[in-house]
C-alpha positions as CSV (number, residue, x, y, z in Angstrom):
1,X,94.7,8.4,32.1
2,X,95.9,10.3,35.6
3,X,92.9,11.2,37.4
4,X,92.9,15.0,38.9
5,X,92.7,15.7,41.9
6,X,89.6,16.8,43.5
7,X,90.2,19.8,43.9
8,X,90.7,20.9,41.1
9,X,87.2,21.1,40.5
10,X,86.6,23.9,42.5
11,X,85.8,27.8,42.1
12,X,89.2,29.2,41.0
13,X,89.6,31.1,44.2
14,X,89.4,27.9,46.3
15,X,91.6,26.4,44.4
16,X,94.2,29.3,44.3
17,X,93.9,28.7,48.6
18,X,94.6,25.4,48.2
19,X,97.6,25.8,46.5
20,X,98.8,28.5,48.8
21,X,98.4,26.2,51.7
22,X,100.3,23.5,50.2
23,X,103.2,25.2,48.7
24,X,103.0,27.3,52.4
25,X,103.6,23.3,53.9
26,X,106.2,22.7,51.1
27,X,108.3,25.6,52.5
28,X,108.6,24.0,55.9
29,X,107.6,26.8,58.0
30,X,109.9,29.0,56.6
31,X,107.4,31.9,55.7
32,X,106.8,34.9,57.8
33,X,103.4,35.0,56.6
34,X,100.9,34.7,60.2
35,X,97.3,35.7,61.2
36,X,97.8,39.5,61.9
37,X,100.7,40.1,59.3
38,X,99.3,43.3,57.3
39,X,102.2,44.0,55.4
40,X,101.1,43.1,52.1
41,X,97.7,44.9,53.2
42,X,99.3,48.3,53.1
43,X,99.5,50.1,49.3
44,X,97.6,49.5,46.6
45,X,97.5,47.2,43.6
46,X,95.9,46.0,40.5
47,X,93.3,43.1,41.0
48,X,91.0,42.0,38.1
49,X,87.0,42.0,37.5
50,X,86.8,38.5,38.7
51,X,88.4,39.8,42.6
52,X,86.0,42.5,41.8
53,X,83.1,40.0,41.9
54,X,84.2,38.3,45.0
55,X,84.9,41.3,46.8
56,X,81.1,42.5,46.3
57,X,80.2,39.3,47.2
58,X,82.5,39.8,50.4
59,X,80.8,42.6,51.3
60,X,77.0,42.2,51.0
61,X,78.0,39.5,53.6
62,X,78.8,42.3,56.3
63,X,76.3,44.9,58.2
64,X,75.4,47.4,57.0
65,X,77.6,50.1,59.1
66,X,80.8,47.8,58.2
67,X,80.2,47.4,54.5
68,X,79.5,51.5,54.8
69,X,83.0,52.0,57.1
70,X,84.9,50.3,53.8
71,X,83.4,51.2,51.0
72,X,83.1,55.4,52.7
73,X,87.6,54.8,53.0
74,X,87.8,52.9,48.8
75,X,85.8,56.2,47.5
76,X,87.8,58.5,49.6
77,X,91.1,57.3,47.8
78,X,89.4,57.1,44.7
79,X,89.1,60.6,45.1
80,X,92.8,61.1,45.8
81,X,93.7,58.9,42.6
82,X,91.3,60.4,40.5
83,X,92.5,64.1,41.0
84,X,96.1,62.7,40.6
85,X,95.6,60.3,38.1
86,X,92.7,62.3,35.5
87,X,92.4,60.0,33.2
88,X,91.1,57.6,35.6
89,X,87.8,59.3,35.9
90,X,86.3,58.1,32.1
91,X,88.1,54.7,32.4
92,X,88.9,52.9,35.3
93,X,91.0,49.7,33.8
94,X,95.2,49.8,33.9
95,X,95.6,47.1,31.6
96,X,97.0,49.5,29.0
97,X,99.0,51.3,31.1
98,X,103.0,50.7,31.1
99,X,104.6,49.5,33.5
100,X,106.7,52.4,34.8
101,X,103.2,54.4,34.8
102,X,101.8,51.6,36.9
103,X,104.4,51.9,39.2
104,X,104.7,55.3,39.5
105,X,101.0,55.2,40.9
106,X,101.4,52.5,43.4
107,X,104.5,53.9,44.9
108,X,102.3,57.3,45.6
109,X,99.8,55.1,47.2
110,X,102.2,53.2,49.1
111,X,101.1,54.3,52.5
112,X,97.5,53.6,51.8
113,X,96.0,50.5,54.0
114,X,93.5,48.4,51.7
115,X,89.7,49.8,52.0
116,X,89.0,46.2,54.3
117,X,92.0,46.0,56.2
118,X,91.0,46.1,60.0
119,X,92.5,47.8,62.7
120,X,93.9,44.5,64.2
121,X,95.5,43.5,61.0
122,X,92.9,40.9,59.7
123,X,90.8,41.3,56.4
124,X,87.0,42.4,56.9
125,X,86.4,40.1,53.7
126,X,89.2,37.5,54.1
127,X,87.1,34.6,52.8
128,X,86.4,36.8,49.2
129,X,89.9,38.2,49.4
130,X,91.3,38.9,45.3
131,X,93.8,36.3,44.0
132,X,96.4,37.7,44.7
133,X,96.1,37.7,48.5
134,X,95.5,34.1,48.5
135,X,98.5,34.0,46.6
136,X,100.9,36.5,48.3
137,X,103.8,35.2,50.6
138,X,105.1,32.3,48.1
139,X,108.4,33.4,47.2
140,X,109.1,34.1,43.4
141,X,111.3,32.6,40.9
142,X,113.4,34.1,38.4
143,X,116.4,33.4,36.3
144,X,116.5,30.6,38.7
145,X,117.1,32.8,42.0
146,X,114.4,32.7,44.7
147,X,113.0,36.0,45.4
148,X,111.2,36.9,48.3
149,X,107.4,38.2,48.3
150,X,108.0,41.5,50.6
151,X,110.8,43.0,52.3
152,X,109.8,41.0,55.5
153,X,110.7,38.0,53.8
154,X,114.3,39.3,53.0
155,X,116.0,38.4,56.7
156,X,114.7,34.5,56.2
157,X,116.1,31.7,54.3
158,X,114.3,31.2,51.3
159,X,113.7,27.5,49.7
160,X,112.7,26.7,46.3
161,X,108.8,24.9,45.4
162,X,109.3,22.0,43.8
163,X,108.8,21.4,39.9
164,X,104.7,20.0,40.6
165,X,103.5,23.5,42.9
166,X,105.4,25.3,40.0
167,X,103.3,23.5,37.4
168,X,100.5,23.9,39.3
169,X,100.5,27.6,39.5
170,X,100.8,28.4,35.9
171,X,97.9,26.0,35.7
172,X,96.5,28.6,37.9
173,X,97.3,30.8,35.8
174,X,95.8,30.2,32.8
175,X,92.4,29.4,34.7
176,X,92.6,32.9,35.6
177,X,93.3,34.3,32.2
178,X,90.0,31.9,30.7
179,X,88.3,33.1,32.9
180,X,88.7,36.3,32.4
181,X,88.0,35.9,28.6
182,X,84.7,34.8,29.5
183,X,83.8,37.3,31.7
184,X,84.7,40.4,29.6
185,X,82.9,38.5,26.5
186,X,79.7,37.7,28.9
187,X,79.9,41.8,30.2
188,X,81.4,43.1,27.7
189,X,83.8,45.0,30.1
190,X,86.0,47.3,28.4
191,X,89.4,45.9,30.5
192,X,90.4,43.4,33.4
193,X,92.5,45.4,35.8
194,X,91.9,47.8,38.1
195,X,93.4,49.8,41.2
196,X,92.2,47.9,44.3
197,X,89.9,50.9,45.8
198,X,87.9,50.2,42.5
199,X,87.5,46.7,43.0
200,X,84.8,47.7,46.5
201,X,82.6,50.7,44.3
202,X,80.2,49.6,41.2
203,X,81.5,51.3,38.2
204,X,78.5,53.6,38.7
205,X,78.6,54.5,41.8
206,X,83.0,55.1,41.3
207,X,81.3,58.2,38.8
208,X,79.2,59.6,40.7
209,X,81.9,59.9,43.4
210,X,84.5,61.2,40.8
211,X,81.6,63.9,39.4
């Protein structure tokens, strides 16, 4: 029987890096993607209660006036969404949202830099960044067209991951969603999504802000 590779056996996030960097080598320079590049950094998205973890983590790593400086900008657009979005005050979680309502959300919020986003384009908590950062800048696939991860990647040649990095990421994948499962069974969290200001404020503290 195949042995796995070593890495594979560590923390999902880690792992997740890994991949990046390797399909990132597979794609033979070809992604815009450089220390500095905020793009992706700018509008807000759904991460899950496992980014949520990490990011607290992220942040009990920083002083005390920096963790304050991000968590004072994630309640202030909290406030925004909740007075726009009401329904967001008794329950925080978009997994049963649609799609179009989803969307309709982010692109009001398009313009809105994420809560750790620093003002010379790096990530205050880049080593605890969610998933989907360590993830973002590999182009997508679909219907066997190559799609590109922003709109900075639309004036660059894009070249297909090979069958193995494909494999590997739905492995990903399915990490992701087990571990998931066992966090909302060991918590009992009522959903796994949220809006990304959520992700840096404790469910109590995101009330008392929304009171």
């Amino acid at each position: 029987m195949t042995q796995a590779p070593s890495w594979q056996s560590l923390p999902l996030f880690e792992q997740t890096a890994r991949w990046f960097e390797r399909a990132h080598a597979a794609l033979l320079g070809e992604l815009p993607c450089r220390q500095g590049c905020s793009h992706c950094c700018v509008g807000i998205f759904p991460v899950t209660v496992l980014d949520q973890q990490v990011i607290q983590l992220g942040l009990s790593t920083l002083s005390d006036s920096h963790r304050n400086r991000i968590v004072e900008t994630a309640a202030a657009q909290i406030t925004d969404l909740t007075a726009a979005v009401p329904q967001l005050l008794t329950n925080r979680f978009v997994d049963h949202w649609s799609e179009q309502e989803c969307e309709q959300v982010i692109d009001q919020c398009s313009t809105w830099p994420c809560p750790a986003l620093e003002s010379d384009g790096g990530c205050a908590i880049y080593q605890f960044r969610p998933l989907v950062c360590r993830s973002m800048g590999i182009p997508s696939e679909d219907d066997d067209h190559v799609n590109g991860a922003c709109a900075v990647q639309t004036s660059i040649p894009l070249i297909r991951l090979s069958k193995a990095l494909r494999e590997e990421e739905d492995r990903l994948a399915v990490l992701e969603a087990d571990e998931l499962e066992a966090l909302r069974h060991q918590q009992g969290e009522e959903g796994e999504e949220m809006l990304l200001p959520f992700a840096f404020i404790l469910e109590a503290s995101s009330q008392a802000i929304s009171a």
